[in-house]
C-alpha positions as CSV (number, residue, x, y, z in Angstrom):
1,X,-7.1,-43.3,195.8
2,X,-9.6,-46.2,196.4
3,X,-12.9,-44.2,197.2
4,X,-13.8,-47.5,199.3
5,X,-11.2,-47.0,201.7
6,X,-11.2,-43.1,202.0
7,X,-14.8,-43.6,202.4
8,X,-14.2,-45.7,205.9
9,X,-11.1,-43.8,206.7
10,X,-13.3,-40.4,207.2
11,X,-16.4,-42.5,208.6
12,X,-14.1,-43.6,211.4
13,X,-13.8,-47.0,210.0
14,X,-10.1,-47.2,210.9
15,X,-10.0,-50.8,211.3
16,X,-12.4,-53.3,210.4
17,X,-13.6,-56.9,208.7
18,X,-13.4,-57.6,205.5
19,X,-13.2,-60.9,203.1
20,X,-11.7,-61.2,199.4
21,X,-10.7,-64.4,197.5
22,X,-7.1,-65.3,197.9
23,X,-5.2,-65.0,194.1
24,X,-1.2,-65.6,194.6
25,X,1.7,-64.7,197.2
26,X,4.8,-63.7,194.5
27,X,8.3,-64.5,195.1
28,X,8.5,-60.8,197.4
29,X,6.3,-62.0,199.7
30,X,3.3,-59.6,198.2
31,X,-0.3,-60.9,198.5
32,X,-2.5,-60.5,195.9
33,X,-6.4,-60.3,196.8
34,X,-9.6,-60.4,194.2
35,X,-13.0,-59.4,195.2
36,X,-12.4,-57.6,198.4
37,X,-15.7,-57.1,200.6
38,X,-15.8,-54.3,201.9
39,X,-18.4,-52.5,204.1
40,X,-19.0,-49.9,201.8
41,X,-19.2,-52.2,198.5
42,X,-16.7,-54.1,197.2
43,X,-12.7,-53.5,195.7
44,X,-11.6,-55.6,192.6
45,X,-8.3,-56.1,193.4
46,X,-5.6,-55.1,196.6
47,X,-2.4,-56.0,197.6
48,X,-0.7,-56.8,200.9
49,X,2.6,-55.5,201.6
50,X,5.0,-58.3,202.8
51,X,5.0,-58.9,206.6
52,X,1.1,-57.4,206.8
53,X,-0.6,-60.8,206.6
54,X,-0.7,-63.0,210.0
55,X,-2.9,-66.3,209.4
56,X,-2.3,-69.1,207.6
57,X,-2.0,-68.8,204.0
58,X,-5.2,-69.6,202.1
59,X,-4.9,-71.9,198.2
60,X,-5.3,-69.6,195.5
61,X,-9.4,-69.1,194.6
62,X,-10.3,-70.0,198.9
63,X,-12.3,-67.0,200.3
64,X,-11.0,-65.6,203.6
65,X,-12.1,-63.2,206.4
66,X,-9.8,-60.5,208.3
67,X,-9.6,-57.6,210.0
68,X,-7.1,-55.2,208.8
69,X,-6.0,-51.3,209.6
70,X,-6.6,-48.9,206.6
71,X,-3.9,-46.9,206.5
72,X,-2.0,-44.3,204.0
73,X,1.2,-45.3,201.6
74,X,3.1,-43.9,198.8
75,X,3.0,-45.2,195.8
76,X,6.0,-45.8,193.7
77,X,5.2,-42.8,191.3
78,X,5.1,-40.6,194.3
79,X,1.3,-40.1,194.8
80,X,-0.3,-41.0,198.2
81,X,-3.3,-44.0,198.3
82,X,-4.7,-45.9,200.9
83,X,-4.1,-49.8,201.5
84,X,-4.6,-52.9,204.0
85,X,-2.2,-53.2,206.8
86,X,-1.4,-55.0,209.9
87,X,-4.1,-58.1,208.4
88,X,-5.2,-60.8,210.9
89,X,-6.8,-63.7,209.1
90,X,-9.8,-64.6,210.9
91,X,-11.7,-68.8,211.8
């Protein structure tokens, strides 16, 4: 589980700002993010389930801002971890 996250989640950090560098959108619709800012220090890597990201889409390397939800998810070998959800890029 990403400490990061699980950190906010119990700190009541439920939803909040964060910014990352925009890598690639693959042929699903997933969204792949590098260097995620996060309050509590940052995330190398995270991924955006399709239909999670509102806002334009950035070119691969741009930094962006948003506000997303922490939320829970299983993963596909059946253990439980925490990811970004219901994103709203931000000006």
């Amino acid at each position: 589980m990403r400490a990061e996250l699980d950190a906010m989640r119990r700190a009541g950090m439920v939803r909040t700002r964060f910014a990352a560098r925009f890598d690639l959108m693959d042929r699903r619709g997933f969204i792949a993010l590098q260097d995620v800012e996060t309050p509590l220090g940052p995330i190398r890597h995270i991924w955006i389930r399709p239909g999670h990201w509102n806002g334009r889409i950035p070119h691969k390397g741009e930094r962006v801002k948003f506000r997303a939800q922490i939320e829970p998810y299983w993963r596909d070998d059946g253990s439980e971890d925490l990811g970004l959800f219901r994103l709203q890029v931000l000006p």
